[in-house]
Phi, psi and omega in degrees: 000103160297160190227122179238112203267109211232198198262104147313111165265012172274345183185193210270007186247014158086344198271163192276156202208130163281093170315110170261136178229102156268139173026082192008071189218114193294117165216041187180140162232149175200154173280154192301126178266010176260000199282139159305307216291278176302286208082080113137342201275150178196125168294137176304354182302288189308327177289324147296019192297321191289314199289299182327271205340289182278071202245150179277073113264013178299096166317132186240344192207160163290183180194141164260132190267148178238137141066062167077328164233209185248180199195141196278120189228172183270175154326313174274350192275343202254335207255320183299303179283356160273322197289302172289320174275358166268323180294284210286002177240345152318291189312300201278319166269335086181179190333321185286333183297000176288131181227132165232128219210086181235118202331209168278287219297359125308323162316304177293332176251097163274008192260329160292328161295320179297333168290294175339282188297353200250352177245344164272032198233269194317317178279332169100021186257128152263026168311022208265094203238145180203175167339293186327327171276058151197014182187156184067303172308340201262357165290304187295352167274318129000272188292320149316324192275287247247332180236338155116014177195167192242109179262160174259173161250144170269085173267021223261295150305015212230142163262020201189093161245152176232101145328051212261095161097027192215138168237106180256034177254357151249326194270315196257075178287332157298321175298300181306304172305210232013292199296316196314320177281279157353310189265334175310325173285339170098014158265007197196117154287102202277110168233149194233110192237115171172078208359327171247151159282071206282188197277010160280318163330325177283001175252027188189176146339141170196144183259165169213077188276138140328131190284145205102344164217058179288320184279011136289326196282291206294343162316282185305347164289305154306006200221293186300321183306297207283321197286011185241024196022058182249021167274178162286097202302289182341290194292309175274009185278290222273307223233359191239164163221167181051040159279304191279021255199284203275349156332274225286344202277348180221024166311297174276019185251089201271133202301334146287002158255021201221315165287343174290325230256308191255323180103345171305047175017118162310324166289333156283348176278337232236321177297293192321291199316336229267293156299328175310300205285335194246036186228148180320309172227101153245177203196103135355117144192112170301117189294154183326301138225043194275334177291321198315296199285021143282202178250026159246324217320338196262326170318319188329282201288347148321289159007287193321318194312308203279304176316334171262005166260331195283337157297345201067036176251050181233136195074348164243161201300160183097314188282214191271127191218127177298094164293166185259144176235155183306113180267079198283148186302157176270124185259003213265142173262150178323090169289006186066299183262160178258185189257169202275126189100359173309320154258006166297300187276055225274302184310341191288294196289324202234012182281309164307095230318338163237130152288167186271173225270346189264118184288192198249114191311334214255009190228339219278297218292319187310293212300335188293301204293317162295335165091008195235157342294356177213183200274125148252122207239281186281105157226154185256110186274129161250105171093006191180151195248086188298335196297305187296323219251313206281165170258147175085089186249016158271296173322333187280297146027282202254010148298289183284357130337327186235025160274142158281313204234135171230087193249145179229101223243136187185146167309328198215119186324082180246209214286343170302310177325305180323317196277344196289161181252350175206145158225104175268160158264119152285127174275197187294178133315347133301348182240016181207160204281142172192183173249133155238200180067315199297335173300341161300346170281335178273311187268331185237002183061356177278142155265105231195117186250177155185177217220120188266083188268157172282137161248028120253169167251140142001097208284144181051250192252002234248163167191150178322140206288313172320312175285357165298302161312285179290349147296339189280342181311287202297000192263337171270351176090044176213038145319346176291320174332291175251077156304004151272100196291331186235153117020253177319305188301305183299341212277313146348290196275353167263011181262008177291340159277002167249015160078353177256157169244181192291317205279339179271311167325310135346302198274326157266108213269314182268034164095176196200139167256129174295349210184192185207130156304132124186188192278179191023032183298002159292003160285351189238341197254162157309314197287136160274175156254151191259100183272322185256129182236103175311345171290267215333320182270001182259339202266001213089358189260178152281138174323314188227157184276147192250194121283138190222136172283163186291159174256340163260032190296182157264009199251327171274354170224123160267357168304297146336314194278333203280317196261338189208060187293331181298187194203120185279124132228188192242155140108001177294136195262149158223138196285358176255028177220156163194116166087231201243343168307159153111312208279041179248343166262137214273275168341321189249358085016296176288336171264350158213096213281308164206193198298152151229104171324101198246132202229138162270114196010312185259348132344306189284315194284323162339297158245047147060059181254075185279127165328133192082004177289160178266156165216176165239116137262096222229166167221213185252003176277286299146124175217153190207144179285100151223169193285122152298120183251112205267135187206114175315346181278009187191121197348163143315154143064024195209140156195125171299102164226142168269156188248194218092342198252113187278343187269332172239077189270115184286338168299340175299301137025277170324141183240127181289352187280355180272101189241135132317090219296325195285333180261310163122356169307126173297116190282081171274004185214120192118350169289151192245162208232146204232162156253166198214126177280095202263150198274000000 
């Protein structure tokens, strides 16, 4: 029994796991108990590891559709006919017409984005899409607008966390065992801002806001900090701009006025600031994308910003702490064209000396279908299930529909695949060489690398996503590009810029840190921070953040409201899943079986609603069947369903044209919504 100690690659946290492999056969997993991070601890997705690998969904060969179904073809037979059909839609429509696309679990595989992104470089398309335009980034931009680098957060260290919209004992399963011990001890003050109570909420404060309007709270949380002098003098004199600016601007946003607004008690806002502002460290921590994805998120996650500078939690241990992140080479080749949504979205696209390398996903499907502004003919899925995952999935429907070409590279058959004109197999993250750990500069504030080893070879036909890209590069004539025969080798070359080799990574099997953390680096940069940000207002935006109602909510159309009285969200995370993966093992199946809609009592009882009932949720997109769940934990007038669920995919729900105007982001949370009393 070999025991080989690698990366957990299901998702952005990373932890670490002890592979056991007899006669080259994966047959057992346990968490590292030396990895910092877990000890030893593995959510259940990492504890079923073995079952995923072998699950008989397993794409085993490429395959091709003939006549409706698919047909078993070789690898070169896959590479020559896609390869020929990219050349002709090129020629006739020209390079952009190409669409690339790689799931969350590119975030989380950077060895799949990077390729991703180094062969739409070669084809000459900025057509290039990922989560990000559509979650997540507009924090990391946010935080960029207000301090000019993205410190993360240490909540580790911080004696004052505030849980705003986030459970991380299902999405961050180490941070959650972490705070859970921080409070066994008797360290730490907990606040919980968030439509449901989850249980950690029960160990603390806890807030319960109409969804949608947390950046009313944190305003009047600024209107109690400055008008009761609890900011930071030291820090906003010295290290800041626009504080008189951000005075008059929230002057009237008084916590009686964030309770008419939110449902939120003045006196608990007024409790929270008080502590928030008056604790050694405190420290902001945000659910995966759930503040992002409305139709304020990115002024929203301004809010925060400004809130953790004028306490002075910025640079210091406990707050938001610039960490060093890891510099790996940049595989992206030189593009031309900006990406789609560059003058829709300015801020989105142009606040930084680099745009970001991906368009704006809330833009991919309309354009595939309309053709405007230009034609998307091809596209390729890597890594991700859009039928599932994208919002609005009838637009997508019938976006692809008006595809020539459709390929879909995944370990495994899911329902996009289904829909697809080719599905090659990617093997697992298990069977190939890859970087882990550097998302701890993101997630966790460590700068902390580790080498993601393969512990198998490629189960059937599948082979690592990196040799995909690249052989299908060269069969198309863009082999000077990809000059890498392994794995090992690309995984080698992109660590050449980060001062770690593959071979010192090798030799510490649980990783190694690249850098040193440290404070207080607004003492070293030039640039202040900025509560008022004059790009912004040069690009179209407001300086500073407002509270804005959601726009298809029912508190902004009463019309609406009559017909769709409730408030949808979407996207709760369960820890035995992530995204729409996971549900083909049996195991994480038996414990949560299907979607379920948790609604409150007096929700339920409204419309004559018992727990465990089937309902319709419907919205003016849409209506789709799920099991109720009656639960005293989530708000009146609100109802949660994850997404993911192919029987109840809730992405049917979404209208993609419900936007954030300033970022450009799709409002998967805060719409309003009606339940239907099924016969």
């Amino acid at each position: 029994m070999e025991i080989i100690k690698t990366d957990c690659g299901l998702c952005i946290n990373c932890c670490g796991v002890d592979a056991y492999v007899k006669d080259g056969k994966l047959v057992k997993v346990e968490g590292s108990p030396d990895h910092w991070l877990n000890e030893g601890e593995l959510c259940p997705k990492g504890e079923h590891l073995v079952e995923w690998v072998y699950a008989p969904t397993r794409l085993k060969y490429p395959m091709k559709k003939v006549d409706g179904k698919f047909e078993r073809i070789s690898w070169d037979q896959a590479y020559k006919e896609i390869g020929e059909k990219l050349h002709q839609l090129k020629e006739k429509y020209g390079a952009r017409t190409l669409a690339t696309y790689t799931g969350s679990v590119g975030v989380e595989h950077f060895e799949m984005a990077a390729f991703n992104q180094r062969f739409r470089g070669a084809f000459g398309t900025p057509s290039f899409f990922n989560p990000e335009g559509l979650c997540f980034r507009t924090r990391i931009l946010a935080r960029q607008i207000t301090f000019g680098r993205y410190p993360v957060e240490e909540p580790f260290n911080a004696d004052c966390i505030i849980l705003w919209g986030h459970n991380p004992e299902e999405s961050y399963y180490p941070q959650g065992l972490k705070i859970r011990k921080m409070l066994e001890e008797g360290n730490l003050t907990l606040i919980t801002i968030d439509p449901k109570r989850i249980p950690l909420a029960k160990e603390g404060i806890f807030l319960q806001p109409r969804p949608g309007t947390d950046c009313a709270i944190a305003l009047a949380m600024m209107n109690t900090i400055i008008e009761e002098d609890l900011w930071d003098k030291e820090f906003v004199e010295e290290y800041t701009t626009g504080f008189d600016k951000l005075v008059e601007h929230v002057k009237d946003c008084t916590p009686e006025w964030a309770e008419s607004i939110s449902g939120v008690g003045a006196s608990e806002i007024r409790r929270i600031a008080r502590i928030f502002a008056s604790s050694e460290s405190s420290c902001i921590l945000e659910g995966v994308g759930h503040l992002n994805q409305m139709t304020n998120g990115l002024q929203t996650e301004r809010a925060f910003c400004i809130l953790m500078a004028i306490t002075g939690n910025i640079d210091r241990p406990g707050g938001w702490v610039t960490c060093p992140q890891v510099r790996l080479a940049d595989l992206r080749l030189p593009i031309e064209e900006n990406s789609l949504g560059y003058e829709e979205y300015p801020v989105f696209h142009q606040f930084g000396r680099r745009p970001p390398p991906y368009g704006s996903l809330s833009m991919m499907t309309e354009t595939m279908k309309t053709e405007k502004p230009f034609p998307i003919k091809a596209f390729i899925s890597s890594g991700s299930n859009p039928v599932l995952t994208l919002p609005d999935t009838n637009l997508f429907l019938e976006a692809i529909d008006n595809l020539e070409l459709f390929v879909c590279i995944d370990p495994y058959m899911t329902e996009t695949g289904q829909l697809a004109d080719y599905v090659l197999p990617a093997c697992t993250f298990l069977e190939e060489y890859g970087i882990g750990g550097f998302p701890y500069g993101i997630s966790y504030c460590e700068p902390y690398i580790m080498l993601r080893k393969k512990v198998i070879e490629p189960l059937f036909e599948s082979k690592p996503i990196m040799r995909i890209w690249s052989e299908l590069a060269h069969e198309m004539g863009y082999g000077e590009y990809f000059p890498w025969e392994t794995d090992e080798e690309a995984v080698e070359h992109l660590l050449s810029t980060s001062g770690v080799t593959f071979q010192e990574l090798l030799d510490n099997p649980v990783g190694v840190y690249f850098a040193e953390k440290e404070y207080e680096v607004y003492k070293k940069v030039k640039r202040k921070t900025e509560l008022f940000s004059p790009r912004m207002e040069e690009l179209g935006a407001a300086g500073l953040p407002s509270h804005v109602e959601p726009i298809a909510s029912p508190s902004s159309d009463p019309e609406l409201a009559k017909k769709y009285p409730e408030i949808l969200l979407t996207g709760a995370r369960q820890v035995e899943y992530i995204d729409a993966q996971q549900r083909e093992v049996a195991g994480l199946r038996v414990r949560v079986p299907e979607a379920l809609a948790e609604i409150s009592p007096v929700t339920a009882k409204k419309y004559d609603v018992i727990d465990g009932e089937m309902i319709g949720v419907g919205t003016p997109r849409g209506t789709i069947k799920v099991r109720a769940k009656v639960t005293e934990d989530m708000k009146e007038g609100v109802v949660s369903i994850p997404h993911g669920w192919a029987d109840s995919n809730v992405n049917i729900l979404l209208d993609a044209s419900v936007r954030d105007p300033v970022s450009g982001y799709v409002a998967l949370r805060g719409n309003a919504c009606r339940i239907i009393k099924l016969d």
